[in-house]
C-alpha positions in Angstrom: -6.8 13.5 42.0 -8.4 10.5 39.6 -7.1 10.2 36.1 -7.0 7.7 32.6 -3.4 6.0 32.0 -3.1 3.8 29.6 -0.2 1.3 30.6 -0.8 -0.5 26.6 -2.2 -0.1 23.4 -5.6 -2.3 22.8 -9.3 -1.6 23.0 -11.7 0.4 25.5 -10.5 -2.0 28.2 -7.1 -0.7 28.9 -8.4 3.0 29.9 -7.2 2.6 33.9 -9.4 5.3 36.1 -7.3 5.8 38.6 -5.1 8.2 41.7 -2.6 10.1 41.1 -0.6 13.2 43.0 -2.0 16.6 41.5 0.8 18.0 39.3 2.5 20.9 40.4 3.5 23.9 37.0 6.4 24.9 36.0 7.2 28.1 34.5 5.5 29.5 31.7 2.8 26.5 32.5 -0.3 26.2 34.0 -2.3 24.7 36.2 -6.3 23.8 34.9 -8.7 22.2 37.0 -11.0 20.8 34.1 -14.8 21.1 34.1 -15.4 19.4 31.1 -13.3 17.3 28.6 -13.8 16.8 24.5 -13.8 13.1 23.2 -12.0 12.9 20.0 -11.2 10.2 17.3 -7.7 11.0 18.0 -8.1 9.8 21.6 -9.1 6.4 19.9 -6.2 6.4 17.5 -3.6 6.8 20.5 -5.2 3.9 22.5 -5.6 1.6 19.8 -2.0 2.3 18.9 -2.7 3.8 15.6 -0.7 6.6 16.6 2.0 5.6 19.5 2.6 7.6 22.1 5.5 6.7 24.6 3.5 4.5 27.5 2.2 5.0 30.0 -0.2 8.0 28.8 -2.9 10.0 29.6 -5.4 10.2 27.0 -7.4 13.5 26.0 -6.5 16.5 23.6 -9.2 18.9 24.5 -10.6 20.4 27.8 -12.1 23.3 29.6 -11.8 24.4 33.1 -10.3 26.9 35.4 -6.7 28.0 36.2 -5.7 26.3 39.5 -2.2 27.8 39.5 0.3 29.2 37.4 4.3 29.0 37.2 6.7 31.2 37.2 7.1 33.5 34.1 3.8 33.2 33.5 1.5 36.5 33.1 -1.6 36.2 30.7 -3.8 33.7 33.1 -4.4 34.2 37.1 -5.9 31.6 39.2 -9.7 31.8 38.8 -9.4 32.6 34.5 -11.8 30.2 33.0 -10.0 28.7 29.9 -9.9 26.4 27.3 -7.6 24.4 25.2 -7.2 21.7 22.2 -4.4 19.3 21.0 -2.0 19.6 24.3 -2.2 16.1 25.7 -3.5 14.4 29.2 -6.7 15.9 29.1 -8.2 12.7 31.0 -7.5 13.9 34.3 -9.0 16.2 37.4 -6.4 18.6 36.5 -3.9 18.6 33.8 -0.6 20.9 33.4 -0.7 23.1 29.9 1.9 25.7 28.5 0.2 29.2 29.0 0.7 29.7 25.1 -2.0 27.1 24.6 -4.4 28.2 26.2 -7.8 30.1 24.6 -9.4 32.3 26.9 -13.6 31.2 27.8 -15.5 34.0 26.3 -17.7 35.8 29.3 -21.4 33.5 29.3 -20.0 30.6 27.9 -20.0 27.2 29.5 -17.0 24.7 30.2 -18.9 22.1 28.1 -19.4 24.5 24.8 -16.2 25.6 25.3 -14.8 22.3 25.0 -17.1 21.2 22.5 -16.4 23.8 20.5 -12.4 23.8 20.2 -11.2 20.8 18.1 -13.6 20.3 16.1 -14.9 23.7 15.6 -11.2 25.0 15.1 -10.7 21.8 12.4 -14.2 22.6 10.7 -12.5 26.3 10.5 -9.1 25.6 8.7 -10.7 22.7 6.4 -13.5 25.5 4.9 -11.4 28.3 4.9 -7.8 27.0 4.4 -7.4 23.4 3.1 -9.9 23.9 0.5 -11.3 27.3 0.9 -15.0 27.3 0.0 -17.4 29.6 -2.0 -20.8 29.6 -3.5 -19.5 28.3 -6.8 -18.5 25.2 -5.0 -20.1 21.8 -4.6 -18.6 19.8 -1.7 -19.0 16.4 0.0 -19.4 15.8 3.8 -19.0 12.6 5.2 -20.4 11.8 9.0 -22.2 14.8 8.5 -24.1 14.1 11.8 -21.1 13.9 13.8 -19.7 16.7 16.2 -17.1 17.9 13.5 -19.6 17.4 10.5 -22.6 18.9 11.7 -19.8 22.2 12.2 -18.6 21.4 8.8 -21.7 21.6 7.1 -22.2 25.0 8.9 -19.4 26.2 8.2 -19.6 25.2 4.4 -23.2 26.7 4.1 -22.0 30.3 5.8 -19.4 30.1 2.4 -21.8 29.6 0.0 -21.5 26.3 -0.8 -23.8 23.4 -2.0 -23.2 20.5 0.7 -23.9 17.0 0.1 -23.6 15.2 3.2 -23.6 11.2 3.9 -24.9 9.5 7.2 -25.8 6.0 8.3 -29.4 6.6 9.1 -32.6 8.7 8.5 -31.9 10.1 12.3 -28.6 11.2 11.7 -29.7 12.3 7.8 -32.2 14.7 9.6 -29.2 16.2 12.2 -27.4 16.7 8.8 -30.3 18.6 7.0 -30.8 20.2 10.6 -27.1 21.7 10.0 -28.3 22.6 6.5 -27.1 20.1 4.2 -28.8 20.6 1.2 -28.7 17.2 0.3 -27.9 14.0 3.0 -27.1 10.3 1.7 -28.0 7.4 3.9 -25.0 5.2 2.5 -26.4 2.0 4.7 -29.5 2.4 1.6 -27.9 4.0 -1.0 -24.7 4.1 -2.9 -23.5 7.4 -2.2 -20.6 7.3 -5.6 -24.0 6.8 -7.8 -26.2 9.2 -5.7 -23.4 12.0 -5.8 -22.9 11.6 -9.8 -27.0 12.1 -10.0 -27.0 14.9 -7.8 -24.4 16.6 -9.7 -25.3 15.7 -13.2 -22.1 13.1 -13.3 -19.7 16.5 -12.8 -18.7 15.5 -9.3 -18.0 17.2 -6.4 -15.3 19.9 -6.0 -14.0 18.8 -2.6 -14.6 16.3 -0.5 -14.4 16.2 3.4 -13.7 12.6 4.8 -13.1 11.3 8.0 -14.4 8.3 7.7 -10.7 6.9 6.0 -10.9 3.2 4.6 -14.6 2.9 3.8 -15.0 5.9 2.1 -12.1 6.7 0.3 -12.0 4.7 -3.0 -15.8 5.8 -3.8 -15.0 9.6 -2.5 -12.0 9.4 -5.0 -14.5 8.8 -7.8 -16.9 11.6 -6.5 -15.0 14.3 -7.7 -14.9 16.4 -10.6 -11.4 16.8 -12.5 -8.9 18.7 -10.2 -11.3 18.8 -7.4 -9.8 17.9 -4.2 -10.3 15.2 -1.6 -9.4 15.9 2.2 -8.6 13.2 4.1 -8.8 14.4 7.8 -10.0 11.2 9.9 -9.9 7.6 9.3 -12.6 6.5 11.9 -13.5 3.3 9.8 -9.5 2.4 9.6 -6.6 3.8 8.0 -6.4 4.0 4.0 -4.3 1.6 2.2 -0.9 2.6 0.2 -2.1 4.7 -2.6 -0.8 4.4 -6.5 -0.8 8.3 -7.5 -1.2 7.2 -11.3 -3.7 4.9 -10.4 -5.5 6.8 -8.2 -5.3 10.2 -8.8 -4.1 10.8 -12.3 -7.2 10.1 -14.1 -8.7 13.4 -13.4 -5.3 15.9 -12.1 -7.1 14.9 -8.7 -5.4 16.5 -5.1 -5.1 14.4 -1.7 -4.1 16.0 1.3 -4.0 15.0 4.7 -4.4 17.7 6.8 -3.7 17.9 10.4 -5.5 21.0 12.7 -1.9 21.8 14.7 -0.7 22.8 11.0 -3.1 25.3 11.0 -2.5 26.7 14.4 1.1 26.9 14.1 1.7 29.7 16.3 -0.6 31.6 19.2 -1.8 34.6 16.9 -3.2 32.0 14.5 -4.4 30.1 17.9 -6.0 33.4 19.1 -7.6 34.2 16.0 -9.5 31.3 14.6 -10.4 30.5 18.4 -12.0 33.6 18.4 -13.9 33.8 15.0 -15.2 30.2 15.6 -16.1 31.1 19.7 -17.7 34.4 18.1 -19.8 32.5 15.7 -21.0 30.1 18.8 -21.8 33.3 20.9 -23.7 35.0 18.4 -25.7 31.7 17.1 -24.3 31.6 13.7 -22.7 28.0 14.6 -24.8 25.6 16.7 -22.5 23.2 19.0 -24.8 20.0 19.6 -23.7 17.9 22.4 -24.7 14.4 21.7 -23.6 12.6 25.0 -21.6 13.4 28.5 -20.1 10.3 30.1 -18.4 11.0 33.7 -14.3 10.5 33.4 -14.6 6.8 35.2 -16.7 5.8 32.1 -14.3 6.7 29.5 -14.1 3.5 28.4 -17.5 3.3 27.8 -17.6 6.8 25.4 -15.0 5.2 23.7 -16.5 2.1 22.5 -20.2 4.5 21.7 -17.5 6.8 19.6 -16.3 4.2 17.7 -18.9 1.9 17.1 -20.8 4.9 15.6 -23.2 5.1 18.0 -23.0 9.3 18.7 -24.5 12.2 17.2 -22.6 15.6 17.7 -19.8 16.0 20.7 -19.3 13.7 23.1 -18.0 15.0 27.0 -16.3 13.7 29.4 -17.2 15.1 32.6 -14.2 14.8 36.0 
């Protein structure tokens, strides 16, 4: 089978596409063969370093495909189940080996490629809306990257609460993918100061919570976007990681909250797994929650997706296809 190692930490270049012997499960694990893998942030983070995991290492969090064979011990997936799965590493691969507790069930007429697009990020837009900071329609809140596969379901997500969402994006082409989600208002913050345009919008109350996972570029301004005790969630730090932070300083102006927030927290065990799996697949079966797919890139052009993910040059999910 062909896979991704990475033998050290660096940039797009050290993503090897190469053989490998197909793994063989254990008990209580299973065997996928993936159709279609979901390109993350995270995925960056590990190859860069930012978060070190023991090398070598094959990259990839998220994927969908089809049980290949199962272990011993092992009695909720058959060969032939078509299944998905999210934050279980080595997703980078023609098949990968997964713990049967991970893994989601594909809802009947769904593809390998919503599937996957769906899980992360729609499971993280999920537990930020309705757990970190649980939204309603007295709420104002701030997106950042609304035009981004976890944005866009963000925005969504934050509308189907009640809320008012202001989102921000680099350009008038990803401001109209944010409106398209139904941001009510978007911010191109390449033309316009977003801190000033967020205190106009809001009639210099601020924001109640803001979403960010943009990290070092956006933080200090986001800070002063919201309103006294609102809260600022800091789930991403695509732009670079944020800088030691003075709680006085920082946050005790206005009894201000910061959390960092991390989406296998908020699926602790396989009931909460099951559950908000299900409620966010539901609302993609039933069209209340559009998955866009911005770009597929086959698996020997990973490096490739990388360096479009990161040099911000994706709208929605990116795939990458075995």
């Amino acid at each position: 089978m062909k896979l991704v190692r990475v033998y050290e930490y660096g940039g797009p270049e050290v993503l090897k596409y190469e053989d490998a012997p197909t793994p063989e499960p254990a008990p209580g694990m299973v065997r996928v063969k993936i159709e279609a893998i979901g390109l993350n942030f995270i995925d960056t983070y590990q190859r860069s370093g930012i978060y070190k995991l023991p090398l070598p290492f094959t990259p990839g969090m998220e994927a969908a495909g089809v049980v290949d064979a199962v272990g011993q011990d092992v009695t909720e997936f058959r060969p032939g189940d078509r299944v998905v799965y999210g934050m279980v590493n080595g997703a980078y691969a023609d098949y990968t080996i997964v713990a049967a507790e991970k893994l989601v069930p594909v809802p009947e007429g769904m593809d390998a490629l919503t599937a996957a697009a769906a899980m992360i990020q729609g499971l993280t837009a999920h537990y930020l809306t309705r757990d970190t900071f649980p939204l309603n329609d007295s709420h104002t809140a701030l997106i950042h990257a609304a035009a981004g596969g976890t944005g866009q379901l963000v925005v969504q997500m934050a509308k189907q609460r009640g809320a008012r969402v202001i989102g921000t994006a680099g350009t008038e082409q990803k401001a109209a993918l944010a409106q398209a989600a139904g941001a009510d208002e978007v911010i191109v913050y390449t033309q316009q100061d977003f801190e000033a345009e967020v205190k106009r919008l809001t009639d210099n109350r601020g924001v109640d919570v803001v979403y960010d996972s943009v990290g070092r570029d956006t933080f200090d301004k986001s800070i002063a976007c919201l309103r006294p005790r609102g809260m600022m969630v800091l789930f991403g730090h695509a732009s670079g990681t944020v800088p030691p932070v003075d709680p006085l300083a920082v946050l005790g102006k206005a009894s201000l909250f910061l959390t960092r927030p991390y989406l296998s927290h908020y699926i602790a065990t396989r009931e909460e797994l099951r559950r908000r799996a299900s409620e966010v697949f539901h609302a993609v079966e039933t069209g209340a929650l559009k998955v866009t797919i911005g770009r597929t890139f086959t698996l020997e052009n990973a490096a490739e997706a990388h360096r479009a993910l990161a040099g911000r040059l994706t709208t929605g999910k990116v795939l990458l296809i075995p």
